[in-house]
C-alpha positions as CSV (number, residue, x, y, z in Angstrom):
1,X,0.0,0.0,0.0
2,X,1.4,3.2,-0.6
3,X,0.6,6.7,1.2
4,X,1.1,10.1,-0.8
5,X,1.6,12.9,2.1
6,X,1.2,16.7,0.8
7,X,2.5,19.1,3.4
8,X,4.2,21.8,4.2
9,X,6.2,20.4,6.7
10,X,7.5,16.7,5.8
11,X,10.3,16.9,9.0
12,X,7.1,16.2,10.9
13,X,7.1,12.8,10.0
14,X,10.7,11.7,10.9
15,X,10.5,10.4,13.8
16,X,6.8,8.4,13.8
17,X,7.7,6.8,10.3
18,X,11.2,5.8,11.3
19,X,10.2,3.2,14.3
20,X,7.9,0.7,15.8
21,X,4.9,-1.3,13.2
22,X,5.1,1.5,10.8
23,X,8.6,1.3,10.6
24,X,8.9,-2.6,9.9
25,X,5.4,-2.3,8.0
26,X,7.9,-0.4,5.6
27,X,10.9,-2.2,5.8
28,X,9.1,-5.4,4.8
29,X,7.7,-3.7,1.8
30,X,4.3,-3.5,3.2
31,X,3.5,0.6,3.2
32,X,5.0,2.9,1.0
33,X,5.0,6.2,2.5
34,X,6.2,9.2,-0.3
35,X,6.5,12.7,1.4
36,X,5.8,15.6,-1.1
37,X,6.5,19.5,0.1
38,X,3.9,21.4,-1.2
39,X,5.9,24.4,-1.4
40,X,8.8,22.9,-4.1
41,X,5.1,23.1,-6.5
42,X,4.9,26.9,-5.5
43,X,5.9,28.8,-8.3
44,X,7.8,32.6,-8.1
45,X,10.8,33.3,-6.3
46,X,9.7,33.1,-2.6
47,X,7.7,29.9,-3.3
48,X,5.0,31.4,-1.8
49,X,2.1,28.6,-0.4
50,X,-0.6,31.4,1.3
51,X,-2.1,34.3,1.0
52,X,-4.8,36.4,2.7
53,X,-8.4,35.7,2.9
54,X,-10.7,37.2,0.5
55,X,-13.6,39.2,2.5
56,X,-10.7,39.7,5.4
57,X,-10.3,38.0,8.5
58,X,-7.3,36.6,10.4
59,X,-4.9,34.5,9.4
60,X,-3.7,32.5,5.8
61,X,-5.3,30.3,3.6
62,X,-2.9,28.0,1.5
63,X,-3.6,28.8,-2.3
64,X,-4.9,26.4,-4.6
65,X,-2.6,26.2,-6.9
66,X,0.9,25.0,-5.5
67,X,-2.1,22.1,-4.0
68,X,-3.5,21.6,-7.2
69,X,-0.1,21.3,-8.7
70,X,1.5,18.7,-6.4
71,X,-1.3,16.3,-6.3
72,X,-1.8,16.3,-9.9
73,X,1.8,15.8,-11.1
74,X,2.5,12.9,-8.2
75,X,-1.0,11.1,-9.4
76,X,-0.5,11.6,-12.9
77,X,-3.7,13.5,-13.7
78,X,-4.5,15.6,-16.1
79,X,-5.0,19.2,-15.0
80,X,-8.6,20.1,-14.3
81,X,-10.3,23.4,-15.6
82,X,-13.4,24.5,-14.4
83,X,-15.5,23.2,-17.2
84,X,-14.5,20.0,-17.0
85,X,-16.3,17.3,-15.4
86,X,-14.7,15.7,-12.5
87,X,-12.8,12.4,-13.7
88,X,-12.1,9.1,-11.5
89,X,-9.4,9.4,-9.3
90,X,-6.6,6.5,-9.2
91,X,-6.8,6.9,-5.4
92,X,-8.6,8.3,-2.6
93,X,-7.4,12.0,-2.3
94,X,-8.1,13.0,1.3
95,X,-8.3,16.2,3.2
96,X,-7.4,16.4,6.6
97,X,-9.8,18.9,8.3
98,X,-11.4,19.7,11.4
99,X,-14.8,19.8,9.2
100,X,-14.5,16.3,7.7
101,X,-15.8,13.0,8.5
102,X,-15.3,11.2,11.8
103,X,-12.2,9.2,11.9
104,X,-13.1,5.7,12.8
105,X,-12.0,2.1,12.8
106,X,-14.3,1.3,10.1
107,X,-13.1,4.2,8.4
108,X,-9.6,2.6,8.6
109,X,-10.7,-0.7,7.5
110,X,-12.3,1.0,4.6
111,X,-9.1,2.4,3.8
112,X,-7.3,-0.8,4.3
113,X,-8.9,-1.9,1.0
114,X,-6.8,1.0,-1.5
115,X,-3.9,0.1,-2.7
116,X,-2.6,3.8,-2.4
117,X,-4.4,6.9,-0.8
118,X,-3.4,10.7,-0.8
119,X,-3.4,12.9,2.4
120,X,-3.5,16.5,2.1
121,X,-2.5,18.5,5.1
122,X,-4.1,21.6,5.9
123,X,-2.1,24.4,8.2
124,X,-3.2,27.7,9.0
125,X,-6.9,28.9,8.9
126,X,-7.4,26.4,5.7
127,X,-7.0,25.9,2.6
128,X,-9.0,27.5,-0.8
129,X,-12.5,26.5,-0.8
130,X,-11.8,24.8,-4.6
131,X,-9.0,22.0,-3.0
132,X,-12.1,21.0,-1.2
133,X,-14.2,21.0,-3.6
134,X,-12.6,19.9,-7.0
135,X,-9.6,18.1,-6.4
136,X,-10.1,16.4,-2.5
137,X,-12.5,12.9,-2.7
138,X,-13.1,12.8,0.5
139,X,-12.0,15.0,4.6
140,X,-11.7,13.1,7.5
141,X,-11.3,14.6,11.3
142,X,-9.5,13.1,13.4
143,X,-11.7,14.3,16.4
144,X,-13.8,17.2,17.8
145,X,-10.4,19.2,18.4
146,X,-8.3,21.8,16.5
147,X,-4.9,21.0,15.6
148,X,-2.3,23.1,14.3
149,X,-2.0,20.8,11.3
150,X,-2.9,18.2,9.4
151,X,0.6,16.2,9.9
152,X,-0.7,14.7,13.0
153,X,-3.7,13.7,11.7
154,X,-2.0,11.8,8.3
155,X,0.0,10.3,10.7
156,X,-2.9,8.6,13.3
157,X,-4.3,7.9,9.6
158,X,-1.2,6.0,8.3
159,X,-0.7,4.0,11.8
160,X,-4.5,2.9,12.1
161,X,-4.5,1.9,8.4
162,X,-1.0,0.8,8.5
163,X,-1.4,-2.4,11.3
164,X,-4.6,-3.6,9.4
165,X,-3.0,-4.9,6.7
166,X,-1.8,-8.7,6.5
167,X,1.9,-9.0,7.7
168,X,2.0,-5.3,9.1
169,X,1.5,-7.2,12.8
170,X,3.7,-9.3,14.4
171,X,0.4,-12.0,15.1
172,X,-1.8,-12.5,12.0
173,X,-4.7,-11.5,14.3
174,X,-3.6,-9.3,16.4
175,X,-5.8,-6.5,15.4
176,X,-8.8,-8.3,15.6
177,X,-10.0,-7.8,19.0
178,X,-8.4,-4.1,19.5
179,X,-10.8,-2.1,21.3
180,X,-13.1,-0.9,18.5
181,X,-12.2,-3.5,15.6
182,X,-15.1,-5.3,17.4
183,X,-17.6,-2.4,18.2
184,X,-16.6,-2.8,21.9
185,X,-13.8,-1.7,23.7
186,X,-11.4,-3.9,24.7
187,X,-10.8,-6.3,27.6
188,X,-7.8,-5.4,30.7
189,X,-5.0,-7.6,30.0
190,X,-3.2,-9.0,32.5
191,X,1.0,-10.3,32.5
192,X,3.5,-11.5,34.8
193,X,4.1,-11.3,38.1
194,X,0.4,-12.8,39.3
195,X,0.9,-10.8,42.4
196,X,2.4,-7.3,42.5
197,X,2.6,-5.0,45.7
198,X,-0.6,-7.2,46.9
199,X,-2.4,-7.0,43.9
200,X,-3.8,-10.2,42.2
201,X,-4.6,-11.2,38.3
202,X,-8.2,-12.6,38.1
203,X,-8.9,-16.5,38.8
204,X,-10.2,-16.9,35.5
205,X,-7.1,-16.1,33.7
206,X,-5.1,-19.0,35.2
207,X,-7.7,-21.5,35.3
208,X,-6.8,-23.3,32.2
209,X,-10.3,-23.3,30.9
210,X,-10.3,-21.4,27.4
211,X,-14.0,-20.9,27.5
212,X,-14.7,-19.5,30.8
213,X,-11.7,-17.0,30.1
214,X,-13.5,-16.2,26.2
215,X,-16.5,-15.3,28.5
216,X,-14.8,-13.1,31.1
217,X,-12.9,-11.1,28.1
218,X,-16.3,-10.8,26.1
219,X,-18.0,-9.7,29.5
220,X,-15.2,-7.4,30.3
221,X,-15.6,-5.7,27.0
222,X,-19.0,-4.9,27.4
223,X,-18.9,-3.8,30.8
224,X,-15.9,-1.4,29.9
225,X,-17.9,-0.1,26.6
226,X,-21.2,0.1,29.3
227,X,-19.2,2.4,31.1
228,X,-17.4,4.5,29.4
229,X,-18.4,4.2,26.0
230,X,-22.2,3.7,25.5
231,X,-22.7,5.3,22.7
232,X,-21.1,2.2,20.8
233,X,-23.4,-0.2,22.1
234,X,-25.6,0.9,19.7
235,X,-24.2,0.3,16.9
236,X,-21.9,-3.1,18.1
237,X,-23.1,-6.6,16.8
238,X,-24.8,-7.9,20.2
239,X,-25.6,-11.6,21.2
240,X,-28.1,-12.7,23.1
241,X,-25.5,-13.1,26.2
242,X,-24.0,-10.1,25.8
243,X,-27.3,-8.0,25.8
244,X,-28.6,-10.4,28.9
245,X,-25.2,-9.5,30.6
246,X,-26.0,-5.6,29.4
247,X,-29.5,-6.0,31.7
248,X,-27.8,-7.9,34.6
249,X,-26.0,-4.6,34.5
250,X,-28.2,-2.1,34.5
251,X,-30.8,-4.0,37.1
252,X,-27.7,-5.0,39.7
253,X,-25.3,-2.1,40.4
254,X,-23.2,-4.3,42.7
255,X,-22.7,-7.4,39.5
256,X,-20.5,-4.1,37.8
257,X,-18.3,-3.2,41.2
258,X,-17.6,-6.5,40.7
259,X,-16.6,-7.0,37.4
260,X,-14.8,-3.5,37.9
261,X,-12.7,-5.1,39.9
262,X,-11.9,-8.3,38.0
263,X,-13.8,-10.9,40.1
């Protein structure tokens, strides 16, 4: 898979793409991740990437152009004028912006599925109203929050994406039961020492039997999504158990103490 990363500032991305899963993810040939400075498509002297806001206002917009310019010379297409109809892109072209879609794990698993996708990060108060509308396919936000940037945003983007695809994890399943790749959030884990300074890992998780320890996870899960997250019971594939175990919640405040507590 391949990630093309328009910004203004590529020494951003130093440090998260040189370690860890992405890292590896790249060494292995897995992700390809191409930086592109916006401003080496700037034309004039001072390679000038803003300007000021028509109607006035504070702060910069980044102009169209140097955008338009980039994107269209690393994706091959052919420049677009205004009366031209809008052709199919060879990959998602995505605009990072406090203004698009939620960022979520079925997002990521929906971008999983390109084999290359373009992230266009926005700095300042925006960018020209025509990026958005005639060259970007699709803005995603990273959450209800204002960053200064979109670098941090392509990069949450690259690392969700990035460990969903075969070979990227170290365990062929390993993102399977990450807290929201199943709807819930995800069960405590647990290592070793059993006891430390006094305090104990649960029975179940020792007792050998796979089932009964499938059952506590699953019930852990919920309870943890009950409590913090309800809003995603809603929408989370349910069983019969789990929405009996969801009542036993609700009816017996002391059954979630102790569950909250691991017993």
């Amino acid at each position: 898979m391949r990630f093309d990363i328009f910004t203004l500032f590529p020494g951003m991305f130093a440090g998260p793409l040189d370690d860890s899963i992405v890292y590896r993810a790249r060494e292995a040939g897995i992700v390809t991740v191409a930086l592109h400075n916006i401003r080496d498509y700037a034309e004039g002297k001072h390679s000038v990437t803003d300007d000021y806001p028509y109607g006035g206002g504070g702060g910069m917009v980044m102009k169209p152009d140097p955008i338009f310019r980039a994107v269209e010379t690393v994706l091959e297409l052919a420049p677009r004028q205004a009366d031209q109809p809008v052709g199919d892109a060879v990959a998602p072209i995505i605009l990072l912006t406090p203004q698009g879609r939620p960022f979520t794990q079925r997002v990521a698993v929906e971008l999983a599925s390109h084999p290359r996708i373009a992230l266009i990060c926005g700095r300042y108060e925006g960018v020209d109203e025509r990026v958005r509308r005639h060259l970007c396919t699709d803005e995603i936000s990273v959450g209800d929050f204002v960053l200064s940037g979109g670098e941090i945003a392509a990069l949450l983007i690259v690392d969700a994406v990035t460990r969903l695809l075969p070979g990227a994890l170290g365990q062929e399943h390993g993102a399977d039961e990450d807290s929201h790749a199943t709807g819930l959030l995800e069960y405590p884990h647990y290592t070793r020492p059993p006891d430390f300074r006094g305090w104990q890992i649960p029975d179940v998780l020792v007792s050998g039997h796979h089932s009964n320890v499938a059952r506590w996870r699953r019930q852990q899960s919920l309870l943890r999504t009950w409590q913090r997250r309800p809003d995603m019971l809603e929408l989370a594939w349910l069983t019969e158990d789990d929405l009996r175990f969801l009542e036993r919640l609700e009816a017996e405040p002391e059954l979630a103490e102790r569950f909250q507590q691991g017993l």
